[in-house]
Residue frames as a rotation matrix with the C-alpha (Angstrom) as fourth column:
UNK 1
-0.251 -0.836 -0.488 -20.43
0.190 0.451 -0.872 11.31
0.949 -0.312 0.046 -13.54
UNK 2
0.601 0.597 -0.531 -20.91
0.467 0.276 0.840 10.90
0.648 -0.753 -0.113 -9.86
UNK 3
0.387 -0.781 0.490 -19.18
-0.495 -0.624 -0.604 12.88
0.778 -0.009 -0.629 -7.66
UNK 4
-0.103 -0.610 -0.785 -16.76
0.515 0.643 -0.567 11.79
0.851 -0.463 0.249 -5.15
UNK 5
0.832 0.268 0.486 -17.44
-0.150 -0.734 0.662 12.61
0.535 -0.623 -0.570 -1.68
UNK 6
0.263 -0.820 0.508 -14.89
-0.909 -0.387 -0.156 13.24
0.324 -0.421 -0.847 1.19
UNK 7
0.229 0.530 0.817 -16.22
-0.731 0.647 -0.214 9.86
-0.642 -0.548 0.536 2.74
UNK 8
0.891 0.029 0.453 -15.36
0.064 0.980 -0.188 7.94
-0.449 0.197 0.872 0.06
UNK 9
0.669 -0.712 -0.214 -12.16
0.121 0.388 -0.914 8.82
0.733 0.585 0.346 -0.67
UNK 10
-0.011 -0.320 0.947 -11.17
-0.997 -0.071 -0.035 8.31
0.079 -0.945 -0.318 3.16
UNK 11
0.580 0.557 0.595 -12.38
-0.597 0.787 -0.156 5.38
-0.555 -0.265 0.789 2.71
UNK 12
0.934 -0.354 0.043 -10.72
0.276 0.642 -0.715 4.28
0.225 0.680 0.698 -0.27
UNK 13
0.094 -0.865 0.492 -7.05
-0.632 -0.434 -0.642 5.94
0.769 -0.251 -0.588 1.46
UNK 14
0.243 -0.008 0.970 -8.09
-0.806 0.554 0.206 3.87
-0.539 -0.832 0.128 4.78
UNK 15
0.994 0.055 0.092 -8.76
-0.007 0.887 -0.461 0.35
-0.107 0.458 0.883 2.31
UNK 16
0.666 -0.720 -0.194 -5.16
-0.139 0.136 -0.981 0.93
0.733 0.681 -0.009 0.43
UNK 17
-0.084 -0.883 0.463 -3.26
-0.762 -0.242 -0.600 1.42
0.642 -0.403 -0.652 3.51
UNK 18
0.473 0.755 0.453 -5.03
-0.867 0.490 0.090 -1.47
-0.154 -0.436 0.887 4.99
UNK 19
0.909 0.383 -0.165 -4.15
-0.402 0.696 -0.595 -3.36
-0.113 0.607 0.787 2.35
UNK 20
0.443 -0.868 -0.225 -0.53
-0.365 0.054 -0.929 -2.78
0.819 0.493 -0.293 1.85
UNK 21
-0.014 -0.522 0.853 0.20
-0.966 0.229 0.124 -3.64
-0.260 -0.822 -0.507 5.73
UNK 22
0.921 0.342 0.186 -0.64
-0.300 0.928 -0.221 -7.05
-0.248 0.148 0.957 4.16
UNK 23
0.441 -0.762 -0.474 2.65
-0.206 0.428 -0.880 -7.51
0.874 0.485 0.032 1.92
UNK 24
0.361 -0.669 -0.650 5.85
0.905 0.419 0.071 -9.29
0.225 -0.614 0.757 3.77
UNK 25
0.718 -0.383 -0.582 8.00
0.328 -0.551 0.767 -7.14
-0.614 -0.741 -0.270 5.88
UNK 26
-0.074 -0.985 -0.159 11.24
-0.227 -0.138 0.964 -7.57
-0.971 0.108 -0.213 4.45
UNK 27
0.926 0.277 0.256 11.76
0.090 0.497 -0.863 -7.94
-0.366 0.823 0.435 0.49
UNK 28
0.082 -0.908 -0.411 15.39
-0.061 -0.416 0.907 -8.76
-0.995 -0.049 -0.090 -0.48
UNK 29
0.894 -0.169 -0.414 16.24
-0.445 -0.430 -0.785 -6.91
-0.045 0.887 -0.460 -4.49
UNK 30
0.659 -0.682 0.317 19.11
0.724 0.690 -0.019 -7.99
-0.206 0.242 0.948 -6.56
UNK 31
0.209 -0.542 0.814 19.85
0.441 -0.691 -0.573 -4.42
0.873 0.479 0.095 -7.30
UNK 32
0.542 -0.005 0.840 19.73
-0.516 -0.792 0.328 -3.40
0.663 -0.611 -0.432 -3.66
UNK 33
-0.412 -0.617 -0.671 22.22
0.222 0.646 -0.730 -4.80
0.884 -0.449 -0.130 -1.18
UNK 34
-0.916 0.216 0.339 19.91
-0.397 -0.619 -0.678 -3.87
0.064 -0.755 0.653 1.84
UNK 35
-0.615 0.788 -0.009 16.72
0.706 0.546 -0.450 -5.61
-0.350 -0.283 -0.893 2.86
UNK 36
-0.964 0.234 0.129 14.04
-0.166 -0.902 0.398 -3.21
0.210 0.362 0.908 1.31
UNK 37
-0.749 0.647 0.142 10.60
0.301 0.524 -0.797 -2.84
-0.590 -0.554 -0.587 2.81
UNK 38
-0.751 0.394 0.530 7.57
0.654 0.335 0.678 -3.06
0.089 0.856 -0.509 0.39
UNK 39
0.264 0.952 -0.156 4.95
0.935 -0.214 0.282 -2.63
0.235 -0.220 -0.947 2.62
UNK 40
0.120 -0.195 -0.974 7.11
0.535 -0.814 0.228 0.78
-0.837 -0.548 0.007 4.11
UNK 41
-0.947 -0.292 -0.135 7.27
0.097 -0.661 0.744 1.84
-0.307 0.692 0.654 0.63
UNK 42
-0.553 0.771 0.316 3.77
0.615 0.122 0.779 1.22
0.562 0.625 -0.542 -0.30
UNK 43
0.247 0.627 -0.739 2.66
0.969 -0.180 0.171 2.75
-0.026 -0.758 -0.652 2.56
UNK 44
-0.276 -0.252 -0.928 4.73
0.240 -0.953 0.188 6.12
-0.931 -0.170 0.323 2.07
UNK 45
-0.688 0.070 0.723 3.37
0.725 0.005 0.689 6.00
0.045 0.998 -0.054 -1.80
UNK 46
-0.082 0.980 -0.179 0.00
0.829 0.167 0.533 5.93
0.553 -0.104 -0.827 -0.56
UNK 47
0.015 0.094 -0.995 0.67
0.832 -0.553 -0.040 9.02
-0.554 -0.828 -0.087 1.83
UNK 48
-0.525 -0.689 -0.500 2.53
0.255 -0.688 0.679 10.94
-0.812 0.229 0.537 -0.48
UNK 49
-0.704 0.429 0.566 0.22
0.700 0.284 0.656 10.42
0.121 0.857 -0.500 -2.91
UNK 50
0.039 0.789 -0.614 -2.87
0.997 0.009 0.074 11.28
0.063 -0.615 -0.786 -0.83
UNK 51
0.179 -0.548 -0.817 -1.13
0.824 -0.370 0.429 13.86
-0.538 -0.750 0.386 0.35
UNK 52
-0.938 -0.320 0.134 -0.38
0.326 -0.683 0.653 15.93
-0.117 0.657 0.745 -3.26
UNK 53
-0.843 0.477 0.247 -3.39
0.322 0.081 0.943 15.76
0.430 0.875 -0.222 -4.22
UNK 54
-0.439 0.647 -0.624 -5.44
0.853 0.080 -0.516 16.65
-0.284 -0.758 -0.587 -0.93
UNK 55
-0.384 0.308 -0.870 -6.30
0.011 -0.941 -0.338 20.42
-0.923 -0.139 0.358 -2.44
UNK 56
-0.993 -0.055 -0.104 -7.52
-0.098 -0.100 0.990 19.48
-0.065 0.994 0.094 -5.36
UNK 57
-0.582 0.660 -0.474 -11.26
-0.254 -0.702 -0.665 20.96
-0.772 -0.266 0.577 -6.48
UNK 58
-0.275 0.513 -0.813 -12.11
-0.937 0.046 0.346 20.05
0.215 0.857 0.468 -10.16
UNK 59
0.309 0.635 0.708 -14.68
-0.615 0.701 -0.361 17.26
-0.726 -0.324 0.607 -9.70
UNK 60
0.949 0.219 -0.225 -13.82
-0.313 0.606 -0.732 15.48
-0.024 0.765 0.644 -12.60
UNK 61
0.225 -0.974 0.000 -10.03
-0.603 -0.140 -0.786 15.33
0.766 0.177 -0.619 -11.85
UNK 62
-0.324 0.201 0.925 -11.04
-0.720 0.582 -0.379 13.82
-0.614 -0.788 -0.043 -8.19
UNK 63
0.678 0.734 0.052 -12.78
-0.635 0.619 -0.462 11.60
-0.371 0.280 0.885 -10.31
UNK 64
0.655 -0.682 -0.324 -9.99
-0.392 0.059 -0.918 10.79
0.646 0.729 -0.229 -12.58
UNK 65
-0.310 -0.646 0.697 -7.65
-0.892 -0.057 -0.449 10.49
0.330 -0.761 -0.558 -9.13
UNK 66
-0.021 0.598 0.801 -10.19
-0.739 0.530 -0.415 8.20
-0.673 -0.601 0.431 -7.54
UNK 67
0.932 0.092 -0.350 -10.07
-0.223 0.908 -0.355 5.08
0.286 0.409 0.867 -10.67
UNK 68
0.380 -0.749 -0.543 -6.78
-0.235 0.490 -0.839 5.42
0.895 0.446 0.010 -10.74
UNK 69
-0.631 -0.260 0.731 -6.61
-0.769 0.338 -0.543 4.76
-0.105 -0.905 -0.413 -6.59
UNK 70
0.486 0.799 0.353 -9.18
-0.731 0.593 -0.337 2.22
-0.479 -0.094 0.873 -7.19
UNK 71
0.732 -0.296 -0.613 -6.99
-0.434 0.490 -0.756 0.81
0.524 0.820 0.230 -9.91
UNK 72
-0.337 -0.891 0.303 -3.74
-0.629 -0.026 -0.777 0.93
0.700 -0.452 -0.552 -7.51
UNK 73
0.121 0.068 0.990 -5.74
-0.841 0.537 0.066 -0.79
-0.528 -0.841 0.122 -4.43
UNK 74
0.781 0.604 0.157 -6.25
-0.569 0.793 -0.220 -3.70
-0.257 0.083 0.963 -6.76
UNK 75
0.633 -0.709 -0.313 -2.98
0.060 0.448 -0.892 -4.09
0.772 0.546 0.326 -7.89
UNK 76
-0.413 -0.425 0.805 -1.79
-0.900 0.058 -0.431 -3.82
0.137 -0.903 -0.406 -4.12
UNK 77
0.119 0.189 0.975 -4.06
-0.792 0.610 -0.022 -6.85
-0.599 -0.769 0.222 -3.33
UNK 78
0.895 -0.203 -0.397 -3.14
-0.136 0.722 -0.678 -8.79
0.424 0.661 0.619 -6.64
UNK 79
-0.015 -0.961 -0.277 0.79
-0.054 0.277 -0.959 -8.56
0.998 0.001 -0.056 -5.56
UNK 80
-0.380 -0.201 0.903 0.06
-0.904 0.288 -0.316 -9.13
-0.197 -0.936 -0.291 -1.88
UNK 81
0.871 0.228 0.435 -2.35
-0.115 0.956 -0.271 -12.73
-0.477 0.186 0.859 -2.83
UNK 82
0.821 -0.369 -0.436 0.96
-0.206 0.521 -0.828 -13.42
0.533 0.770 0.351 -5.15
UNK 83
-0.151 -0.786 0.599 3.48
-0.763 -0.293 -0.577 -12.75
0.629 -0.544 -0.555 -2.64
UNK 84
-0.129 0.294 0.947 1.29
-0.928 0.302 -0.219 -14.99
-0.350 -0.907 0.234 -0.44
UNK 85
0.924 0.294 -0.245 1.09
-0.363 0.875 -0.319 -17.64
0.121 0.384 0.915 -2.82
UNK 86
0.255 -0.950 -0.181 5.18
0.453 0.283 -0.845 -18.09
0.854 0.134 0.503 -3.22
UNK 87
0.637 -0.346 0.689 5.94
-0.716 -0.596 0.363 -16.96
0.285 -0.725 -0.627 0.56
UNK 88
-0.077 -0.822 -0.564 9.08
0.031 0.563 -0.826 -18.41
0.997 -0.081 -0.018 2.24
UNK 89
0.202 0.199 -0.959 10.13
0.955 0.178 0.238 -18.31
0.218 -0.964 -0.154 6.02
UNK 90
0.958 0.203 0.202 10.23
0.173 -0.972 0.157 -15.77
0.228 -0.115 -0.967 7.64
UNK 91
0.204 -0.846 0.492 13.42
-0.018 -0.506 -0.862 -13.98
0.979 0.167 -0.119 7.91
UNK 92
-0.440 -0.520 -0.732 15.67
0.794 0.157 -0.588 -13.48
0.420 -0.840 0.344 11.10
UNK 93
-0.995 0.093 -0.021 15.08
-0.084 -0.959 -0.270 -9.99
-0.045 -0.267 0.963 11.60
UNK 94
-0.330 0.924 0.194 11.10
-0.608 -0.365 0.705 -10.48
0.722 0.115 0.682 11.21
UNK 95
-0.091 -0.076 -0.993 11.18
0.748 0.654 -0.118 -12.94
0.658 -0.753 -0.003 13.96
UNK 96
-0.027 0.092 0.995 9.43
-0.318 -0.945 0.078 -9.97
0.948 -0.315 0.055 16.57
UNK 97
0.531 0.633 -0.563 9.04
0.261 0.510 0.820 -12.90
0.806 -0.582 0.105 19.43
UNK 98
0.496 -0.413 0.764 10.19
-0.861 -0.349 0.370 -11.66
0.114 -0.841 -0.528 22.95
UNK 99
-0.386 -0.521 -0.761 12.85
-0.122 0.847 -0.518 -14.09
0.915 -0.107 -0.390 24.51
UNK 100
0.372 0.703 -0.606 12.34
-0.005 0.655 0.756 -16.32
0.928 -0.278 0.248 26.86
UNK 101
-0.369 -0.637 0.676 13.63
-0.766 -0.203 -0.610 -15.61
0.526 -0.743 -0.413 30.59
């Protein structure tokens, strides 16, 4: 098994969070009365994630960590390309455009 250097799993933390700024802004749930943001949830996943796991030592466990972030990035850029296939307008509230004076 190959080990995992620091370098590439900066890399693969940099790619995911990349990735998720992709999804829409605003995603409105039937169970949630409240706009709910994807990409702000993917994005605190991906920290928090990162984040447990940052002291961890057994090479093979990094390993183990690392498919299953490898697995996650892809299934971030499958449900952003699907999102983008069936996208709508944009919402009021994502509308970021300065008025006109």
């Amino acid at each position: 098994m190959a080990a995992t250097s620091r370098a590439q799993v900066l890399d693969l933390y940099r790619a995911m969070l990349r990735e998720s700024k992709h999804f829409n802004a605003y995603n409105y749930s039937s169970s949630f009365p409240w706009p709910c943001s994807q990409r702000m949830y993917a994005v605190r996943r991906i920290r928090d994630a990162f984040r447990e796991n940052k002291n961890v030592k057994d090479p093979v466990e990094i390993q183990n960590l690392v498919n299953k972030a490898k697995r996650d990035l892809e299934i971030i850029r499958r449900q952003v390309h699907i999102g983008q296939l069936y996208s709508t307008d944009k919402l009021v509230i994502e509308n970021q455009e300065k008025p006109r004076t």
